[in-house]
N, CA, C and O of each residue as an XYZ file, in Angstrom:
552
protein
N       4.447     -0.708      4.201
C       4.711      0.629      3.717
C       4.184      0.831      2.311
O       4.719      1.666      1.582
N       2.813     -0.141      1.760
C       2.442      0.399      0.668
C       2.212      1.464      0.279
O       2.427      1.989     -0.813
N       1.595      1.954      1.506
C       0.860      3.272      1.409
C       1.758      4.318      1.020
O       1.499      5.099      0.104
N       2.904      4.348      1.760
C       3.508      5.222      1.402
C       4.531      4.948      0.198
O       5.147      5.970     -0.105
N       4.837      3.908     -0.503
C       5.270      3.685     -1.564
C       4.416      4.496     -2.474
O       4.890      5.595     -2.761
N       3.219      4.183     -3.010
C       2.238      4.603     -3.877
C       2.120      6.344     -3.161
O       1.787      7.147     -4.032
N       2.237      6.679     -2.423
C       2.329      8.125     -1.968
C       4.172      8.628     -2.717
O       4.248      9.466     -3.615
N       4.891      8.237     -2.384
C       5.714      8.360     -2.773
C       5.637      8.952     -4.672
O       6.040      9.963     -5.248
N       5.054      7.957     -5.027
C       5.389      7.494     -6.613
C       4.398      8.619     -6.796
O       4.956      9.347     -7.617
N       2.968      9.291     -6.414
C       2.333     10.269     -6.850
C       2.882     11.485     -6.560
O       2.459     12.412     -7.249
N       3.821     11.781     -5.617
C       4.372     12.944     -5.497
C       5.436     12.582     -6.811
O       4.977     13.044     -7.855
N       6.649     11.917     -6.987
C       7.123     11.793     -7.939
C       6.579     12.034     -9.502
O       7.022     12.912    -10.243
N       5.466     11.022     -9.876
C       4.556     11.908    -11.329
C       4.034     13.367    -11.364
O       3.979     14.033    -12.398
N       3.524     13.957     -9.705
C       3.619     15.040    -10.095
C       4.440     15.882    -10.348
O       4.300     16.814    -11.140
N       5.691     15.541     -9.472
C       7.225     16.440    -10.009
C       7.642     16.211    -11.201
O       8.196     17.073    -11.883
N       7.452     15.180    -11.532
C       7.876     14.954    -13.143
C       7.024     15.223    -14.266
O       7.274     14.979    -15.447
N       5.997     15.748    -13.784
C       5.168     16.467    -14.909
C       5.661     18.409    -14.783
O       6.201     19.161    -15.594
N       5.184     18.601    -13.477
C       5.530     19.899    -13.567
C       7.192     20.124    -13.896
O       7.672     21.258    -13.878
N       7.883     19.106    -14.149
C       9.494     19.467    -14.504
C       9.614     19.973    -16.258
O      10.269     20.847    -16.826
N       8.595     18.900    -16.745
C       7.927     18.835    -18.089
C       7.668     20.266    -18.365
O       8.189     20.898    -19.284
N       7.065     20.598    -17.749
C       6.390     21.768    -18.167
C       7.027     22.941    -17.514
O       6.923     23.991    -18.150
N       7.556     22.984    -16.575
C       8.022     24.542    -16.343
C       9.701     24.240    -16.460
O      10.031     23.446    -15.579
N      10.738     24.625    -17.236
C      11.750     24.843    -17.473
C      12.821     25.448    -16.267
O      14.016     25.170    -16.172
N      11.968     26.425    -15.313
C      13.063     26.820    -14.001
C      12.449     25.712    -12.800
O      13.237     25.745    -11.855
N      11.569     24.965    -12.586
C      11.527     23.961    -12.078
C      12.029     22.935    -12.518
O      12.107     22.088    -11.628
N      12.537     22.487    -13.787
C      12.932     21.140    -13.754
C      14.433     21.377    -13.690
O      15.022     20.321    -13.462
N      15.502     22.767    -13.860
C      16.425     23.114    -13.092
C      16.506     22.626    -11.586
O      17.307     21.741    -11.286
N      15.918     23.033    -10.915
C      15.355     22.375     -9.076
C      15.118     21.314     -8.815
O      15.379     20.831     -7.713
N      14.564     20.684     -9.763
C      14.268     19.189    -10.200
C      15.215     18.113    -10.410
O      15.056     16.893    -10.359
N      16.130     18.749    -10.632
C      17.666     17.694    -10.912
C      18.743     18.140    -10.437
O      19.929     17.895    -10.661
N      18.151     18.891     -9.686
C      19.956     18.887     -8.599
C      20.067     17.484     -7.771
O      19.220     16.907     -7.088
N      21.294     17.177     -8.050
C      21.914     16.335     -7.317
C      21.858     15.702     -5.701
O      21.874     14.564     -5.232
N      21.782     17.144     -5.105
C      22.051     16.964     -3.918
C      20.421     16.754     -3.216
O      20.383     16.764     -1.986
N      19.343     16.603     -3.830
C      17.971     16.097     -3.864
C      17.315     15.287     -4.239
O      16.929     15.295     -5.408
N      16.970     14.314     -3.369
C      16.398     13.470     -3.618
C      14.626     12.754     -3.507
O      13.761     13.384     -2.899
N      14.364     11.597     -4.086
C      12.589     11.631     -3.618
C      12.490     11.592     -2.164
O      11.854     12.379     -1.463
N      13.354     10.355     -1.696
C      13.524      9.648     -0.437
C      13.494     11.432      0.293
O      12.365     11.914      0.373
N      14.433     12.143      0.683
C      14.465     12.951      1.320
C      13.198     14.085      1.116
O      13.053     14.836      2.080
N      12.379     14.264      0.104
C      11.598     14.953     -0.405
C      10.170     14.202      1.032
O       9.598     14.607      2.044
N      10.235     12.861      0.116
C       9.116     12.597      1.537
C       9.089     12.789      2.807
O       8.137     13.166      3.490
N      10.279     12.494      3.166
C      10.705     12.983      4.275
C      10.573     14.405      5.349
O      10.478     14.623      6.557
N      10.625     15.037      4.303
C      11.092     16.548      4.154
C       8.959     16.741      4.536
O       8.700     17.311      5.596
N       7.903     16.334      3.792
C       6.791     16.256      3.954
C       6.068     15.885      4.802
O       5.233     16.524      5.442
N       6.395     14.662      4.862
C       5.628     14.115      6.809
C       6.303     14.417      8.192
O       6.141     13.915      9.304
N       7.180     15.496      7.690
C       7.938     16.046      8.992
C       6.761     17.427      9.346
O       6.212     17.865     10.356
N       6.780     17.825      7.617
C       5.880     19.171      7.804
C       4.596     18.960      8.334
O       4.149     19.831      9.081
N       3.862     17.879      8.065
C       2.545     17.134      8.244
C       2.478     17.068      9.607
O       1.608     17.667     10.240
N       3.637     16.136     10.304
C       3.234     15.996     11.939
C       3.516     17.182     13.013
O       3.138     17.187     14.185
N       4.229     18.132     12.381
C       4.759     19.329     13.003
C       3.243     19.932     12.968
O       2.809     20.194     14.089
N       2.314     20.212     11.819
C       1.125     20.961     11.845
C       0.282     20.307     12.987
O       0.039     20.946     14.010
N      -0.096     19.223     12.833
C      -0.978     18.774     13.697
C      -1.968     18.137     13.128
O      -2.771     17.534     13.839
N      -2.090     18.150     11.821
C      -3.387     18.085     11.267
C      -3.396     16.806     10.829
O      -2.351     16.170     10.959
N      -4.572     16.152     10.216
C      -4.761     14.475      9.768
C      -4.858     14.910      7.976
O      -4.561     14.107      7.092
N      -5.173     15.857      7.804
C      -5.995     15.221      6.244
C      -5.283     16.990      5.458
O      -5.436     18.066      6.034
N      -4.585     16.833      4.160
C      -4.422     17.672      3.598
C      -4.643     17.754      2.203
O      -4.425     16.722      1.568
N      -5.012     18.711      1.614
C      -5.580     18.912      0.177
C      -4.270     18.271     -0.783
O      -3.209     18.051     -0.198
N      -4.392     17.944     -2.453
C      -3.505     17.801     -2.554
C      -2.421     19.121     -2.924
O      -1.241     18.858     -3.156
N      -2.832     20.304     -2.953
C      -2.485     21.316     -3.568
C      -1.506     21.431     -2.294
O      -0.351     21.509     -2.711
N      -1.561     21.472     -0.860
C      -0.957     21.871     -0.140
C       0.338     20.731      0.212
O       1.211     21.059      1.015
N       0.365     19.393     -0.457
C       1.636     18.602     -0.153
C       2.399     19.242     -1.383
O       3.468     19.852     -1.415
N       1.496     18.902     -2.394
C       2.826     19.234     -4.018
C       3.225     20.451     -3.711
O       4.378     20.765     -4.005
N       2.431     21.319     -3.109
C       3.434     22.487     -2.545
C       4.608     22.464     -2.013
O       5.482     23.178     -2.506
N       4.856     21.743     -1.029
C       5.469     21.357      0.057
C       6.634     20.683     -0.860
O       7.780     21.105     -0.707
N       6.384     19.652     -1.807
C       7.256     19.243     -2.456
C       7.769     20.128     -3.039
O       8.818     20.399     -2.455
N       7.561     20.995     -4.220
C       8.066     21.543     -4.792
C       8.813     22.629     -4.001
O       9.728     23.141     -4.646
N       8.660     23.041     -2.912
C       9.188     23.796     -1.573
C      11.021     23.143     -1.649
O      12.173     23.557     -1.781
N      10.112     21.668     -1.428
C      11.692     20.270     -1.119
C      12.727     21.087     -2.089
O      13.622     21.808     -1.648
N      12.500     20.893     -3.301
C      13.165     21.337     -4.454
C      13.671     22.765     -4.589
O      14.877     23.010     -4.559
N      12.653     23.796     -4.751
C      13.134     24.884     -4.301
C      14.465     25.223     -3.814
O      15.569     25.548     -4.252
N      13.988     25.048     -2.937
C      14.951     26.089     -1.591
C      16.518     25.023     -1.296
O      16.653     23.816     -1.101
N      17.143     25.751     -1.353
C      19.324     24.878     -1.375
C      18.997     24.272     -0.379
O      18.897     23.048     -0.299
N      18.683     25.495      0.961
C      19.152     25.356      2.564
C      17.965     24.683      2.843
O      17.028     25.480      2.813
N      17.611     23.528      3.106
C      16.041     23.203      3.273
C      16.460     22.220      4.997
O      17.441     21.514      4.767
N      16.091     22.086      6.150
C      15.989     20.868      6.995
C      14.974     20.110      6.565
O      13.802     20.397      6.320
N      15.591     19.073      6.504
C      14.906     17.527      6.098
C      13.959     16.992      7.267
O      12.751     16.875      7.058
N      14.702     16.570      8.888
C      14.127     16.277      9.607
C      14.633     14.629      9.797
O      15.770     14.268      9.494
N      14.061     14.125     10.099
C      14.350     12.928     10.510
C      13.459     11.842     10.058
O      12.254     11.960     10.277
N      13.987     10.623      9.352
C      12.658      9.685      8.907
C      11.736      9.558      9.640
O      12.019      9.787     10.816
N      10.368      9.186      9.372
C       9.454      8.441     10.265
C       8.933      7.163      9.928
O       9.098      6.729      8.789
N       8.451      6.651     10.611
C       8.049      5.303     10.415
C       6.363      6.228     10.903
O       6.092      6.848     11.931
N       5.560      5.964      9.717
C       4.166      6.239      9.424
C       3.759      5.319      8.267
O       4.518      4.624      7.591
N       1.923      5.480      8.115
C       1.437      4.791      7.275
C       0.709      6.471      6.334
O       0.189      7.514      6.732
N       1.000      6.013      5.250
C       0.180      7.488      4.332
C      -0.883      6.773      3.614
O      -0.705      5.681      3.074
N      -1.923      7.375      3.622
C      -3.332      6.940      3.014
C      -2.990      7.716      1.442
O      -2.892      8.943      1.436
N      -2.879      7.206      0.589
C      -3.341      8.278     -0.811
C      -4.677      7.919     -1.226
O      -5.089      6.776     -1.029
N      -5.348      8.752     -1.753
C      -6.855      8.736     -2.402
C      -6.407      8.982     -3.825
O      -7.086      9.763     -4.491
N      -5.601      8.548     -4.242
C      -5.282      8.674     -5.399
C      -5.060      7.515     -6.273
O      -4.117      6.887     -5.791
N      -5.641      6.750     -7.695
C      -5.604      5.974     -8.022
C      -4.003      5.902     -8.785
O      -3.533      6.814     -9.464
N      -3.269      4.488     -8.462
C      -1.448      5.057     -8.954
C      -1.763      3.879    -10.147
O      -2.372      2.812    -10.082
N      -0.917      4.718    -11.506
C      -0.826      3.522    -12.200
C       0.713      2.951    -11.924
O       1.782      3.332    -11.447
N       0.041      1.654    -12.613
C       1.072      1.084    -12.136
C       2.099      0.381    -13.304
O       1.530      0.226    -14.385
N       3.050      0.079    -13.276
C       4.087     -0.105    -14.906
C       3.748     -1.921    -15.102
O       3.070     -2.673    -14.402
N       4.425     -2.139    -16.171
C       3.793     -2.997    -16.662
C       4.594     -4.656    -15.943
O       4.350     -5.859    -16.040
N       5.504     -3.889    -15.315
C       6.306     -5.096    -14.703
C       5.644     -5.612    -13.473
O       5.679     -6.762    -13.036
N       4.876     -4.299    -12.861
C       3.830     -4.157    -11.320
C       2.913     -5.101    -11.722
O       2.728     -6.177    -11.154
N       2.279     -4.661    -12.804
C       1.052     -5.322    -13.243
C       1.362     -6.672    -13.588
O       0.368     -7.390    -13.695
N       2.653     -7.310    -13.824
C       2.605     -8.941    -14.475
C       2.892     -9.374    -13.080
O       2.788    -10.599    -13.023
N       3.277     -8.744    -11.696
C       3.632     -9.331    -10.845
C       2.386     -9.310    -10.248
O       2.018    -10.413     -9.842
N       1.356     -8.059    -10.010
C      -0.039     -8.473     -9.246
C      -0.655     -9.606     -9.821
O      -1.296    -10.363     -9.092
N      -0.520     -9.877    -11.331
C      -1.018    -11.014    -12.318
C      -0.881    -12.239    -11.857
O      -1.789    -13.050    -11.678
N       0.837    -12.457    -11.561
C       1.167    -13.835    -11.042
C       0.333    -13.970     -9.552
O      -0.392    -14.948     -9.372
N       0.489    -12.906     -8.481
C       0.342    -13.149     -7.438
C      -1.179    -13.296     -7.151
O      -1.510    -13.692     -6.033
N      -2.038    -13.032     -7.991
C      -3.757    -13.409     -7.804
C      -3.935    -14.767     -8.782
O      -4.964    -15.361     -8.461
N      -3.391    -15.264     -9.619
C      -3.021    -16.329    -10.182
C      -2.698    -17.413     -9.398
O      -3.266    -18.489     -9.587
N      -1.721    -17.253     -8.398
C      -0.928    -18.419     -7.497
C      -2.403    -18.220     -6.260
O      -3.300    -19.059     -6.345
N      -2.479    -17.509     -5.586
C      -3.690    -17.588     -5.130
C      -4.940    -18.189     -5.359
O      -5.474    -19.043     -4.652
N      -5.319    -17.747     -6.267
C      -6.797    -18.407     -7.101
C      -6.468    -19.942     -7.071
O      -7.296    -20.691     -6.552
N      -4.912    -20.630     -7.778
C      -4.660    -21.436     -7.731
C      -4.694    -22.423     -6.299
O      -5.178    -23.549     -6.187
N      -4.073    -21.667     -5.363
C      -4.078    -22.487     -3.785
C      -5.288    -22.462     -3.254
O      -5.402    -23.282     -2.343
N      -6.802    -21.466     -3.602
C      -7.712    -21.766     -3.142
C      -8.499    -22.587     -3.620
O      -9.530    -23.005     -3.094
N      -7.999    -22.899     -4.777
C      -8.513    -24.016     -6.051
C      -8.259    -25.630     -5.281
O      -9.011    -26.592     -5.122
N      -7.102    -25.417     -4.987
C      -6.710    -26.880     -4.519
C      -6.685    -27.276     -3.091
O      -6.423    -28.407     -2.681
N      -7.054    -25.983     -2.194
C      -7.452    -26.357     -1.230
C      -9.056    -26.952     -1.029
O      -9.372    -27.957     -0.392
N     -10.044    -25.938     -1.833
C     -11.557    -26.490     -2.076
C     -11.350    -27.899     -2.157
O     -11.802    -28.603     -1.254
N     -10.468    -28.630     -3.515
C     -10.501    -29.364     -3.890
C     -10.267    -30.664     -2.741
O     -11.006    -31.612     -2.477
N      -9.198    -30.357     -2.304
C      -8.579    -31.355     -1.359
C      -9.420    -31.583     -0.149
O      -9.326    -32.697      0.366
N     -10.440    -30.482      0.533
C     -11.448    -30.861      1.232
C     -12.671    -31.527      0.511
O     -13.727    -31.883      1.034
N     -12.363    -31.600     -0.575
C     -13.956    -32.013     -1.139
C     -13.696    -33.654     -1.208
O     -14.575    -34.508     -1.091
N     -12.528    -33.849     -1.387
C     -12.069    -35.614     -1.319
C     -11.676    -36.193     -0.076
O     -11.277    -37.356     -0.145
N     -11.701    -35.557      1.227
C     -11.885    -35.843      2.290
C     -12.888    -36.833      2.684
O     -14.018    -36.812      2.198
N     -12.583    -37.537      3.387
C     -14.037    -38.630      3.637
C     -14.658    -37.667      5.033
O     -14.071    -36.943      5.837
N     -15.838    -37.979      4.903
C     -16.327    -37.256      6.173
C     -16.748    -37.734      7.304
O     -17.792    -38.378      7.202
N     -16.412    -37.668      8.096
C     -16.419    -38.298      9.374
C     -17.902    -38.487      9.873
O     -18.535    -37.432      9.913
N     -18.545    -39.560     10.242
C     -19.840    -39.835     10.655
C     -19.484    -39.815     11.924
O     -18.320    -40.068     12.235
N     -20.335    -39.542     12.757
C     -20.810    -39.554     14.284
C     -21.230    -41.029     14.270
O     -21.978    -41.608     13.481
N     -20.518    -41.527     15.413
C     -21.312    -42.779     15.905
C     -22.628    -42.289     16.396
O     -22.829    -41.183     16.899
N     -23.483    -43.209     16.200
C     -25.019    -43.206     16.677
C     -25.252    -44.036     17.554
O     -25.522    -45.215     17.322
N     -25.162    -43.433     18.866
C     -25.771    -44.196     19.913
C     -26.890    -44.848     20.017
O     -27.916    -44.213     19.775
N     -26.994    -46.206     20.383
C     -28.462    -46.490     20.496
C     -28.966    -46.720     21.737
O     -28.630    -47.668     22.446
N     -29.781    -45.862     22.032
C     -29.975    -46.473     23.556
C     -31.060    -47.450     23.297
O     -32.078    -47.453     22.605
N     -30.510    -48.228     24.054
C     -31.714    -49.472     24.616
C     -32.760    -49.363     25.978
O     -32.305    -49.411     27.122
N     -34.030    -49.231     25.727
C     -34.494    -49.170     26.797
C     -35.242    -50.234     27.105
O     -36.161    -50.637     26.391
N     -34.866    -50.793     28.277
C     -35.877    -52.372     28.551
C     -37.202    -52.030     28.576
O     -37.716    -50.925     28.750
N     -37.634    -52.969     28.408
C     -39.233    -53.181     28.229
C     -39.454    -54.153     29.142
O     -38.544    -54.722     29.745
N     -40.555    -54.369     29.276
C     -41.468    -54.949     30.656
C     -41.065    -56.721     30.290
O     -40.983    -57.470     31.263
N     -40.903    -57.122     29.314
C     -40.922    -58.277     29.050
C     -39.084    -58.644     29.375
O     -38.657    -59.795     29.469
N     -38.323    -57.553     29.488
C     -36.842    -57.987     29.835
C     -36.645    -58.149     31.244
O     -35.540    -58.582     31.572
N     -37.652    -57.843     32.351
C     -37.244    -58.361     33.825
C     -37.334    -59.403     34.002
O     -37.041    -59.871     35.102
């Protein structure tokens, strides 16, 4: 569910910018009874109901800010989907020391696997010899 983690977190920076900036949205923005979890939700319900594969981004943050909006909203029901974002997410600095370790420990196990085949002895093929008699062995 990366995909939709990092989908998640870009709808979130964009709500939290436009909360920044427009004052009767970030009212809508912090009600209680709303959440991200249900916000996504609330989105790939609208997504598979249309029919469609691929949407601008103008037409989801819509949709989000819709989430927020409106009291009486149906949510819908979770789905289990994969979301593609084309969007580059940054990532905080705790993300980043953990991708750090985890290409680190890697690099490391392919380090010592090279290694450990390279001190392998290598197995020779026996070499058959055939013998073929010659006129002088009858």
């Amino acid at each position: 569910m990366k995909g939709t983690d990092h989908f998640k977190r870009t709808i979130q920076m964009f709500l939290e910018q436009r909360a920044a900036e427009d004052a009767l949205f970030a009212k809508n923005y912090c009600n209680p009874a709303k959440n991200m979890d249900d916000c996504v939700t609330y989105i790939l319900n609208y997504v598979q109901k249309s029919g469609c594969n691929g949407f601008s981004d103008g037409e989801i943050y819509g949709q989000a800010v819709h989430y927020y909006d409106e009291n009486e909203i149906e949510v819908g029901t979770p789905l289990q989907c994969h979301v593609a974002v084309n969007h580059v997410v940054e990532l905080t600095a705790e993300e980043k020391a953990e991708a750090r370790q985890n290409a680190l420990r890697q690099y490391q196990n392919e380090e010592l696997r090279r290694l450990q085949s390279r001190n392998k002895p290598t197995t020779t093929a026996k070499k058959e010899t055939n013998i073929q008699p010659t006129l002088f062995d009858f």
